[in-house]
DRENLUMRO-214246 format. One record per residue (C-alpha): residue number from 1; residue in one letter; x, y, z. Coordinates in pm, 1 decimal. Layout:
REM residues N
{node NUM; 'A'; {X; Y; Z}}
...
This chain:
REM residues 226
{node 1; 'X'; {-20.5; 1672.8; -594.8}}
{node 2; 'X'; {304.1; 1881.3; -698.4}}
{node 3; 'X'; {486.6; 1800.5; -395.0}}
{node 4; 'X'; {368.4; 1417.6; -328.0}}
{node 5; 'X'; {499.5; 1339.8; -695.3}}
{node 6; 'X'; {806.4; 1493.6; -644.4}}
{node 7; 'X'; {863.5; 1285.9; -300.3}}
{node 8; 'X'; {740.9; 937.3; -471.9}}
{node 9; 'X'; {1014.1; 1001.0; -749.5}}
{node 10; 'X'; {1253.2; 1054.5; -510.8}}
{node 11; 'X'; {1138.0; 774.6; -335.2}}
{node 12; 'X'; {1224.4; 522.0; -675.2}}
{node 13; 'X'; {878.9; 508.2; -761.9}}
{node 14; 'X'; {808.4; 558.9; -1129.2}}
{node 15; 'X'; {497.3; 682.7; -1299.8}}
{node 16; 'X'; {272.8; 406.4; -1476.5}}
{node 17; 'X'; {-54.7; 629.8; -1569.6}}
{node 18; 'X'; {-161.8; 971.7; -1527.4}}
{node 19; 'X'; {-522.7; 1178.0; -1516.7}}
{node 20; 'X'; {-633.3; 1501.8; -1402.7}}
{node 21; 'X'; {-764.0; 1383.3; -1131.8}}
{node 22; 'X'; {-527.1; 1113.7; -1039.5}}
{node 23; 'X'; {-168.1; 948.2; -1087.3}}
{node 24; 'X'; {-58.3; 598.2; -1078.5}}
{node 25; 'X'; {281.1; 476.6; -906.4}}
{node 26; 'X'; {456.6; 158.8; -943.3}}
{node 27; 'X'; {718.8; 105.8; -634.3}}
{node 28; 'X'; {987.4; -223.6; -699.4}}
{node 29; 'X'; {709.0; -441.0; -489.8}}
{node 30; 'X'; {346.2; -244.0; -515.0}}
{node 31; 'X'; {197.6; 47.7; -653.6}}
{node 32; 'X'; {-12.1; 309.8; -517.2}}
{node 33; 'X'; {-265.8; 589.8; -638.1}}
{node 34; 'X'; {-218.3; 953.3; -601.5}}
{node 35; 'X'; {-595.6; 1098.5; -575.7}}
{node 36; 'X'; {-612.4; 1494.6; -600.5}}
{node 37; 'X'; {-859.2; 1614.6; -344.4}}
{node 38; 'X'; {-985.8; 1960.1; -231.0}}
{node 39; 'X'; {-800.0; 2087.6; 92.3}}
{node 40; 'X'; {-989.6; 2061.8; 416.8}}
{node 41; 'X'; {-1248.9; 1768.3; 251.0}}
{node 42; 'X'; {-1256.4; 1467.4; 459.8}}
{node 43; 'X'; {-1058.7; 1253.3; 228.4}}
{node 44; 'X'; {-761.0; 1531.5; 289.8}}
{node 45; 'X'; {-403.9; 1350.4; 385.7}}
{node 46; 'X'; {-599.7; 1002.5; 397.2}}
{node 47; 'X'; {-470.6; 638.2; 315.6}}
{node 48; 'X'; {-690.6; 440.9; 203.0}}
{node 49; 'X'; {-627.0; 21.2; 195.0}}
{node 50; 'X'; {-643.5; -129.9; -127.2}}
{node 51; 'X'; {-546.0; -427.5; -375.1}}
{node 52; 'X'; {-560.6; -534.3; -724.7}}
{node 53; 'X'; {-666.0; -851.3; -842.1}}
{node 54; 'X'; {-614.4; -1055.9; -1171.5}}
{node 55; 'X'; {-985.0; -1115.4; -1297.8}}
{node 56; 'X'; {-1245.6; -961.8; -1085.2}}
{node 57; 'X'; {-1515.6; -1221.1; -1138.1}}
{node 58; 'X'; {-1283.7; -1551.4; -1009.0}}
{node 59; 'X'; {-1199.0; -1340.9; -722.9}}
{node 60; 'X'; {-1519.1; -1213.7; -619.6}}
{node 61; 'X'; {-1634.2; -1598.0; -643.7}}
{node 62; 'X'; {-1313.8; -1792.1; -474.0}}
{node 63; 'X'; {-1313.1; -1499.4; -191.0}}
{node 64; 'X'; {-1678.8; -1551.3; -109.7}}
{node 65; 'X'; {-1576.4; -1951.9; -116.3}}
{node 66; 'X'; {-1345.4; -1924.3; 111.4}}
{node 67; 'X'; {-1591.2; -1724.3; 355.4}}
{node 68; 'X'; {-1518.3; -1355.0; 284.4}}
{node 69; 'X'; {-1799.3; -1140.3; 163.7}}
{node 70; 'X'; {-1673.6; -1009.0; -174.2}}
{node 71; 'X'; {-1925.1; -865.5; -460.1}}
{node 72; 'X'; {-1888.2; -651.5; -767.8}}
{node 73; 'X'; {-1946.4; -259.2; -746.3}}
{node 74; 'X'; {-1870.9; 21.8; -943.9}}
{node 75; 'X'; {-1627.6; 279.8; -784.5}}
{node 76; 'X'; {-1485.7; 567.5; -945.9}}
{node 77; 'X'; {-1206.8; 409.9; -1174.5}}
{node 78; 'X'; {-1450.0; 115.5; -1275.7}}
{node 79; 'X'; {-1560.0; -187.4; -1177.4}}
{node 80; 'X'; {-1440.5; -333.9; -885.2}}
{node 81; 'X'; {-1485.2; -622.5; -611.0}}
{node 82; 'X'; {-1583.8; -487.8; -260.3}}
{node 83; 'X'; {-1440.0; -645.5; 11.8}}
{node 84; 'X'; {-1649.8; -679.8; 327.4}}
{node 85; 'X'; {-1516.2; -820.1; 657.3}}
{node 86; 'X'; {-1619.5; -922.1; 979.7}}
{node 87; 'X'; {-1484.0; -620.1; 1125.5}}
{node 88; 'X'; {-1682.0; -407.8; 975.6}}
{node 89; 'X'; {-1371.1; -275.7; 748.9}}
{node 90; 'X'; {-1420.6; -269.9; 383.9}}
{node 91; 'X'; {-1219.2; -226.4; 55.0}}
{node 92; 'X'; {-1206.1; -223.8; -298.9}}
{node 93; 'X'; {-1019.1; -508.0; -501.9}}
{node 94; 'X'; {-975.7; -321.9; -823.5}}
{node 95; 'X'; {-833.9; -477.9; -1229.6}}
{node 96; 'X'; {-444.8; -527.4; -1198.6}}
{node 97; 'X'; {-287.3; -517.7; -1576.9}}
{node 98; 'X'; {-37.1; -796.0; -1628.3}}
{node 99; 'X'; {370.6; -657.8; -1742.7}}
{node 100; 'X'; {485.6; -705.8; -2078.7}}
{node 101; 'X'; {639.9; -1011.7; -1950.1}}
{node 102; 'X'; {258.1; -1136.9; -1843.8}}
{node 103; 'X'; {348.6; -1107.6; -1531.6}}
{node 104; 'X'; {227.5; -934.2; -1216.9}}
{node 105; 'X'; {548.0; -727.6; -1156.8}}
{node 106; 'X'; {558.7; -392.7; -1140.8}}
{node 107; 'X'; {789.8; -104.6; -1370.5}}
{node 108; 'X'; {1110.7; -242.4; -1375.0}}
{node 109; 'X'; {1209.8; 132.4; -1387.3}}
{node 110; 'X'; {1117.1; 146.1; -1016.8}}
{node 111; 'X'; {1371.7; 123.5; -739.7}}
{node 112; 'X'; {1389.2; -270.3; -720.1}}
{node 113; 'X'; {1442.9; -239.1; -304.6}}
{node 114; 'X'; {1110.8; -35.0; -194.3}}
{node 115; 'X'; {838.4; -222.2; -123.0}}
{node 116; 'X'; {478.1; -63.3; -84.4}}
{node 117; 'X'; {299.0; -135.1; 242.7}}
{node 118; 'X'; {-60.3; -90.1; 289.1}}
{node 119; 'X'; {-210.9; -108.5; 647.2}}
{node 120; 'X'; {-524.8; -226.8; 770.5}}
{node 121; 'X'; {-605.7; -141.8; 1144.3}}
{node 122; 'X'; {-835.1; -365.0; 1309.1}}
{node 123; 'X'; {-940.5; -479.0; 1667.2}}
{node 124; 'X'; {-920.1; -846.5; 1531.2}}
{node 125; 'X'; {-627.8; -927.1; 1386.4}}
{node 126; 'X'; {-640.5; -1275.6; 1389.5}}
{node 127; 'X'; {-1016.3; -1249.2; 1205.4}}
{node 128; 'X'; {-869.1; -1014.4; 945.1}}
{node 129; 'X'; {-567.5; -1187.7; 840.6}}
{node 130; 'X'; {-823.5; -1501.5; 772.2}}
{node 131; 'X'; {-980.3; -1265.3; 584.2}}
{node 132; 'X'; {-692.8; -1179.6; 373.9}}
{node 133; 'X'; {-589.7; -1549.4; 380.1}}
{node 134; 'X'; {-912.6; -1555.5; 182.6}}
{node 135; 'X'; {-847.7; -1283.4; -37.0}}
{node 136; 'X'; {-536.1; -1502.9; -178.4}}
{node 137; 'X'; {-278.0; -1267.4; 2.3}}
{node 138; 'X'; {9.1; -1528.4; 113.4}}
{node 139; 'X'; {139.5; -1498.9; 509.6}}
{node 140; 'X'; {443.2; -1363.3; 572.2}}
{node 141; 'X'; {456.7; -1298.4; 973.1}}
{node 142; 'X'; {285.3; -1243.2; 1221.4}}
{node 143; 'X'; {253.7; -1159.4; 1637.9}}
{node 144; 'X'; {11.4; -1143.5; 1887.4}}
{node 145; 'X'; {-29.8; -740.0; 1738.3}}
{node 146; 'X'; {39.5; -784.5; 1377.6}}
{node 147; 'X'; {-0.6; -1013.3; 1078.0}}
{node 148; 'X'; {188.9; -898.0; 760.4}}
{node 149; 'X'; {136.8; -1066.3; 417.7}}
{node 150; 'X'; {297.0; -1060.1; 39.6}}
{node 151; 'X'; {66.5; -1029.0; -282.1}}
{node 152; 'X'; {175.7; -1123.2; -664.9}}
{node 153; 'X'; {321.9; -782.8; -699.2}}
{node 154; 'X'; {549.7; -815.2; -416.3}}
{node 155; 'X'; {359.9; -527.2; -177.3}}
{node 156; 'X'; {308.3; -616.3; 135.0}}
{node 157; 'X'; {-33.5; -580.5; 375.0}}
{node 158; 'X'; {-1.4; -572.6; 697.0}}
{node 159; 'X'; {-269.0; -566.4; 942.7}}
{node 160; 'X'; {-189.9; -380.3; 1297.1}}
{node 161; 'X'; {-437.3; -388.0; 1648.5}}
{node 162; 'X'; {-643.5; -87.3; 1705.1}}
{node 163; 'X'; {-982.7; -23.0; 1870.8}}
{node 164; 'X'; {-1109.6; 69.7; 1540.0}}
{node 165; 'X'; {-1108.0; -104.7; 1139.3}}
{node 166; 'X'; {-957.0; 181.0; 916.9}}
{node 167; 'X'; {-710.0; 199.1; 682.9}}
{node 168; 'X'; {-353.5; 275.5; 891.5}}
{node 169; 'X'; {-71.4; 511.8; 729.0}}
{node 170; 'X'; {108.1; 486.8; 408.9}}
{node 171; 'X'; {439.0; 302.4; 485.4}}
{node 172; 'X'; {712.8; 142.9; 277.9}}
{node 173; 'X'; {989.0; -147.9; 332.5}}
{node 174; 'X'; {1333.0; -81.5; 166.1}}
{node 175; 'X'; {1591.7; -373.8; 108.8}}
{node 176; 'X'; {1932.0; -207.6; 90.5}}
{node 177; 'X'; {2088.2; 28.1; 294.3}}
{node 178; 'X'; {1854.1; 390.6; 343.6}}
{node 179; 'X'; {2174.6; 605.2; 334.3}}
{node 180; 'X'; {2211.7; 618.3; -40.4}}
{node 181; 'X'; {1790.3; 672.8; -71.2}}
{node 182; 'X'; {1859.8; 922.2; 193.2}}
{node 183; 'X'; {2050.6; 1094.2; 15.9}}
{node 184; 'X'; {1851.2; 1080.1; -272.0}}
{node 185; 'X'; {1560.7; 1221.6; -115.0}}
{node 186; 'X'; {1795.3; 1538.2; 41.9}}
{node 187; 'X'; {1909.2; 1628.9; -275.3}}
{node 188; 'X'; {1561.7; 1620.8; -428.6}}
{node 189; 'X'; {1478.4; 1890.5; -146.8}}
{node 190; 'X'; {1269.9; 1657.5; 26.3}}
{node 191; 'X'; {1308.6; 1627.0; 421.6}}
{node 192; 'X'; {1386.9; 1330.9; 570.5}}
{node 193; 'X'; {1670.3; 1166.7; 848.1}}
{node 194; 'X'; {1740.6; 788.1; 948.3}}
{node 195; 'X'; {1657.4; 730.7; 1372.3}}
{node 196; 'X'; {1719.6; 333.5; 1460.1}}
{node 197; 'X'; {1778.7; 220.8; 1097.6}}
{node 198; 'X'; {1431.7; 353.8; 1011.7}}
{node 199; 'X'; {1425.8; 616.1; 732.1}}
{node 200; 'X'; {1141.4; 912.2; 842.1}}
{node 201; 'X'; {1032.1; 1122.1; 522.8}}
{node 202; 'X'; {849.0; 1468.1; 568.2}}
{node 203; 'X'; {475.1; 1423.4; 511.3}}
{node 204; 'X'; {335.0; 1655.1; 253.0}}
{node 205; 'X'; {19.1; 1633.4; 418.6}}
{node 206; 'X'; {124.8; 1686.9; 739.2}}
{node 207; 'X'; {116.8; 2125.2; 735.4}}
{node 208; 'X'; {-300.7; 2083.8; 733.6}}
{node 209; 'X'; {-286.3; 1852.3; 1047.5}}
{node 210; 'X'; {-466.3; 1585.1; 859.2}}
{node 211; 'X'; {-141.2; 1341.8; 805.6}}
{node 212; 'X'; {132.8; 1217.3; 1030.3}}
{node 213; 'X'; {427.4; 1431.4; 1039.5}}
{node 214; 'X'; {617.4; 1174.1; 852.6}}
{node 215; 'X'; {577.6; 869.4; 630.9}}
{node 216; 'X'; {830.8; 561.5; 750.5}}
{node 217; 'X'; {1068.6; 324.0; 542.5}}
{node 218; 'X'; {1165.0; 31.8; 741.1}}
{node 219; 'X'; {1448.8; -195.9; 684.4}}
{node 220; 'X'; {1301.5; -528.2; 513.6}}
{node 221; 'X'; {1379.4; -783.2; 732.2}}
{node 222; 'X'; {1626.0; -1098.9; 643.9}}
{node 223; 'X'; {1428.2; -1372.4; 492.2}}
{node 224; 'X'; {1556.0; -1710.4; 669.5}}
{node 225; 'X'; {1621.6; -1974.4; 331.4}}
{node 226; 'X'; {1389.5; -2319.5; 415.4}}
């Protein structure tokens, strides 16, 4: 966990909630969970695809309305919605906490520009961006490969082709120049270098051979006003 926490802090994101067993991130757009697992177990160097949701009951019921199979479950921070799709993927919707502001947003302590990206592969991508259409995620962009879509935290999910529905890599979108967060990250001891404007950071994870070698920051792209 030691060096994963160290490379999220250096990242910008800040620490919201802390167990033994687990520790919660907030990024400027997303957050993400830090699970502690035993080394070699099966759940070693994973990502696993996940969202939070406002009240879990109105979403379980709109989500099933709108023709994705969604029903409550308990997992192991509490009650959740499980999300089933067509694919045969599934996920957990878990209880989001509103700001003090009674918003959605995350730690305004967090690095305002990095964005959290969570990745669903699937060999539909057309059927699961409907389903996360359904899920109230809101379309961002999207090709004949790819479908990418905002949520009312400001992370991003992004489904990508593959012959098989898992959860892709953890992956991040940064809105300002990478050569000051570069920096950043180098002087925190963490390794990382910039290759075609995209920002590569040393994979903790990686050493076991369970992980990529390294965990990419792309450039947000320019929103077009109208």
């Amino acid at each position: 966990m030691k060096p994963w926490t160290e490379l999220l802090s250096a990242l910008g994101l800040v620490s919201v909630g802390k167990h033994p067993e687990w520790h919660e991130f907030d990024a400027g757009s997303g957050s993400l969970v830090l699970h502690a697992t035993e080394p070699g177990s099966p759940e070693d160097g994973t990502t696993v695809f996940g969202v939070e949701v406002g009240g879990l009951d109105e979403f379980a019921r709109r989500t099933r309305e709108d023709g994705t199979r969604a029903e409550l479950t308990e997992a192991s921070l509490g009650t959740a919605v499980r999300i089933s799709a067509k694919d045969g993927f599934t996920f957990l919707a878990e209880q989001a906490e509103r700001a003090a502001d009674g918003t959605w947003a995350t730690s305004g302590e967090a690095d305002q520009a990095l964005t959290v990206v969570a990745v669903w592969v699937s060999p539909d991508v057309d059927g699961s961006a409907q389903e996360l259409r359904n899920i109230g995620a809101r379309p961002r962009d999207s090709d004949d490969a790819s479908a990418t879509f905002t949520t009312k935290n400001g992370g991003i999910l992004r489904v990508l082709h593959g012959t098989e529905a898992t959860s892709g890599d953890l992956a991040f979108e940064y809105d300002a120049d990478p050569e000051p967060l570069l920096r950043r990250l180098t002087e925190a001891g963490v390794e990382a270098r910039i290759s075609d404007e995209v920002l590569y950071v040393a994979n903790p994870d990686a050493a076991g051979g369970s992980a990529p070698a390294s965990i990419v920051v792309e450039r947000a792209p320019e929103v077009t006003p109208g």
